[in-house]
MARNURO-405397 format. One line per 8 residues: number of its first residue (from 1); their letters; for each residue x, y, z of C-alpha. Coordinates in Angstrom, 2 decimals. Each point is the difference from the previous one (the first is absolute). Layout:
<sites>
NUM = A = X,Y,Z ~ ...
</sites>
This chain:
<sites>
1 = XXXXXXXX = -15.92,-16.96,16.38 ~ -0.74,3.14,-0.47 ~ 2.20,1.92,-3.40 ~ 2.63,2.27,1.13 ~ 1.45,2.84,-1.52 ~ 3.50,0.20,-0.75 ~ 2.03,2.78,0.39 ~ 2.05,2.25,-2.40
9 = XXXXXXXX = 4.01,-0.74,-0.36 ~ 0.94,1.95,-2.90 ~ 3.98,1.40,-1.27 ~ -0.06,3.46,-1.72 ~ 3.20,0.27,-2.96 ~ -0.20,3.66,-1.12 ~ 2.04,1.83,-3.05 ~ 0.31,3.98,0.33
17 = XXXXXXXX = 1.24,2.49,-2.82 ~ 0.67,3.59,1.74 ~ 0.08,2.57,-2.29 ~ 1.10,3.40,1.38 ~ -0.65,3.30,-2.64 ~ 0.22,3.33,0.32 ~ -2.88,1.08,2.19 ~ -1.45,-3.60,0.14
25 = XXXXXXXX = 1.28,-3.85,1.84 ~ -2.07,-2.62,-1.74 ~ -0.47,-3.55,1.61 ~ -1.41,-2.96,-1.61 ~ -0.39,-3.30,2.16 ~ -1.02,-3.28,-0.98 ~ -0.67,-2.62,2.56 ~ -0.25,-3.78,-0.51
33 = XXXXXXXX = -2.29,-1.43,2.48 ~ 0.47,-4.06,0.26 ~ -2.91,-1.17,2.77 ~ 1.64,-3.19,1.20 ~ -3.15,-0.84,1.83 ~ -3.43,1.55,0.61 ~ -1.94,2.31,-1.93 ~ 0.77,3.53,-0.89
41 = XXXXXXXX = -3.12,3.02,-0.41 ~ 1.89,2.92,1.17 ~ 3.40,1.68,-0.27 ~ 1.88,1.95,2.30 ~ 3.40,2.46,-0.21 ~ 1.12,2.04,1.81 ~ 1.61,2.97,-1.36 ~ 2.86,2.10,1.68
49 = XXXXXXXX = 1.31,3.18,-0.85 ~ -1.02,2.84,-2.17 ~ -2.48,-0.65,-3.26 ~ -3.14,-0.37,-1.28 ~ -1.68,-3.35,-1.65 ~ -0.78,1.16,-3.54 ~ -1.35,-3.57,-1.41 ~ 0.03,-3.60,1.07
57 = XXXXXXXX = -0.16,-2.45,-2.82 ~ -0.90,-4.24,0.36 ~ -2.99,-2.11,-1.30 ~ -3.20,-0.05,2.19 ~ 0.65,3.07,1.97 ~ -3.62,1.10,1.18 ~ 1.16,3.32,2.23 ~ 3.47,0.95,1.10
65 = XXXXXXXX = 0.30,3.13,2.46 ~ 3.01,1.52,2.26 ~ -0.85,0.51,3.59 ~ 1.72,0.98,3.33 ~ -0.53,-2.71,2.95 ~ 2.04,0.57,3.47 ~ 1.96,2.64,-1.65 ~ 1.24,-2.30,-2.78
73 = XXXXXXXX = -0.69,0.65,-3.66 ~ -2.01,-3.29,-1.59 ~ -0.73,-0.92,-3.69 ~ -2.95,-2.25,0.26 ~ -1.07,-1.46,-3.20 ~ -3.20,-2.16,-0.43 ~ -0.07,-3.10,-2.28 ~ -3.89,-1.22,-1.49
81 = XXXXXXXX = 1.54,-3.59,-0.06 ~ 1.99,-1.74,2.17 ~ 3.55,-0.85,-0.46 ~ 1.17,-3.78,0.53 ~ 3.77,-0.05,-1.66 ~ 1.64,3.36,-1.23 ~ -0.84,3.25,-0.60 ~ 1.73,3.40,-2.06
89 = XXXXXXXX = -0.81,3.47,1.70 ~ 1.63,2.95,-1.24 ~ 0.10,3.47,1.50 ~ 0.86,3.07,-1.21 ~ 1.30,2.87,2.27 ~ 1.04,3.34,-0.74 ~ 2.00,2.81,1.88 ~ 0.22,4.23,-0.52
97 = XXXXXXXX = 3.56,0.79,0.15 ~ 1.15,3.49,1.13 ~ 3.30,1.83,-1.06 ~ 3.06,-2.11,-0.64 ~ 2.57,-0.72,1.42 ~ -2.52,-2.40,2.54 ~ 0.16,-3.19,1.92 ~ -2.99,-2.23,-0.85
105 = XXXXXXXX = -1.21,-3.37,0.98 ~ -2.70,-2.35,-1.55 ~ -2.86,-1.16,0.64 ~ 0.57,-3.51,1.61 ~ -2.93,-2.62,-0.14 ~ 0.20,-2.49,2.96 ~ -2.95,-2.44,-0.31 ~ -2.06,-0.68,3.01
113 = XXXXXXXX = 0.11,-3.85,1.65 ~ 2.22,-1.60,-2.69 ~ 2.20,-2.29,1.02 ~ 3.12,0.58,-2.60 ~ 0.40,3.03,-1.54 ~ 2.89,0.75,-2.92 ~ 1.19,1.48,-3.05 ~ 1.31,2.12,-1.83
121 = XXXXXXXX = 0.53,4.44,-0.75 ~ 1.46,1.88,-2.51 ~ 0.13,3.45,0.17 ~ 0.70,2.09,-3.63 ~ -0.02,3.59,-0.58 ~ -1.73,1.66,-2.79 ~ 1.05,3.38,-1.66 ~ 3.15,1.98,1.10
129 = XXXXXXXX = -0.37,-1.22,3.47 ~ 3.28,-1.37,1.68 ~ -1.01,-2.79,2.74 ~ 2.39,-1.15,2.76 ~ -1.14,-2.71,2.70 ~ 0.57,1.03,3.56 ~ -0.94,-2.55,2.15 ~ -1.11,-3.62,-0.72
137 = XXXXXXXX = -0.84,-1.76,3.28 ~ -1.32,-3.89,-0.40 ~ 0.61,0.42,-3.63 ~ 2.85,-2.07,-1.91 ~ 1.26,2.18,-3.57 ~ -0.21,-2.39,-3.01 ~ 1.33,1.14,-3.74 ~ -3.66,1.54,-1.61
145 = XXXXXXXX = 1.10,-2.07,-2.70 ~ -1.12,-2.99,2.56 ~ -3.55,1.51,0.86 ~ -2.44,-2.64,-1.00 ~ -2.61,1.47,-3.03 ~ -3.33,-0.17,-0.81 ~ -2.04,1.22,-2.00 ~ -1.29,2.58,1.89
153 = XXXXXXXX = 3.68,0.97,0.87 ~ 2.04,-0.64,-2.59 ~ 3.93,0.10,-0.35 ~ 1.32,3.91,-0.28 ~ 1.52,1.18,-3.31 ~ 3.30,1.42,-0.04 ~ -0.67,3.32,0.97 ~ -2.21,-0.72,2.59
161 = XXXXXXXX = 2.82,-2.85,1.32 ~ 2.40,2.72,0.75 ~ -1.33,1.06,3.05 ~ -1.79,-2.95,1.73 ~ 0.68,-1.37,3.13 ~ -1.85,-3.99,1.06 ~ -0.18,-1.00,2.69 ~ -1.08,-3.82,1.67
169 = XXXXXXXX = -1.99,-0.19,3.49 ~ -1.19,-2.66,1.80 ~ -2.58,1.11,3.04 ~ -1.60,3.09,0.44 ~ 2.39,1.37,2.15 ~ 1.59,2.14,-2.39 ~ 0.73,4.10,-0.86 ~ 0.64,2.22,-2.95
177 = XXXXX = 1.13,3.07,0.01 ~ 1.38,1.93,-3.78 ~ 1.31,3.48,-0.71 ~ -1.14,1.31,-2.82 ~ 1.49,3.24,-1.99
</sites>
């Protein structure tokens, strides 16, 4: 018999620090890829809302570019070897901020064809800035003492712990929306 190819099934698990400063909103998102069956070459996500992708950071990355298709803003990122079991991606967004007071929402990352997608977002203020969460659709608050660390995001020192909000979601039907003053 001829061989056949077997297609992708992959869950996404992604962990997202905000950071919100005075005239900038920094977003850092790492997502855990585990391919479940098939073989993975290329990476999709799409972005919504306002932001730009600074840097996208993971092993084997041979080009990564943003691009609009059907009016929908795309991350595409290009892997020179194929990916059979799990695989780290993490993006790095950032966002001008105009005058305070403001309302402000991340970036949010929704990765294309997965079939599970979860996690977890803090959001942390940096500076004199005073943050206050107006709406939280899809998303379930957790204690930021309960955000799961890494080491690319580790736990928040004391200061920093002050004003942090975490939150848990699980799909990517989900919304964010901050003040900021």
């Amino acid at each position: 018999k001829p061989k056949q190819e077997v297609k992708l099934f992959y869950s996404v698990s992604g962990v997202a620090q905000v950071t919100v400063s005075p005239g900038l909103m920094r977003q850092m998102t790492v997502l855990d890829y585990k391919v479940m069956q098939g073989k993975m070459q290329e990476l999709t996500v799409e972005l919504e809302g306002e932001g730009s992708v600074t840097r996208v950071d993971g092993r084997n990355i041979l080009t990564w570019k943003p691009e609009e298709v059907n009016g929908k803003r795309l991350l595409k990122v290009q892997l020179n070897t194929t990916q059979t079991s799990g695989y780290q991606l993490t993006i790095h967004t950032q966002t001008p901020l105009g005058a305070f007071p403001l309302k402000v929402k991340p970036v949010r990352f929704v990765p294309v064809d997965a079939i599970r997608y979860g996690g977890h977002i803090r959001v942390v203020n940096q500076g004199a800035v005073r943050l206050e969460v107006l709406d939280a659709p899809g998303l379930a608050q957790i204690s930021p003492q309960r955000f799961p660390t890494t080491k690319l995001l580790p736990a928040l020192n004391s200061q920093q712990s002050a004003q942090a909000f975490a939150f848990r979601f699980s799909g990517p039907q989900f919304g964010l929306e901050i003040q900021a003053d």
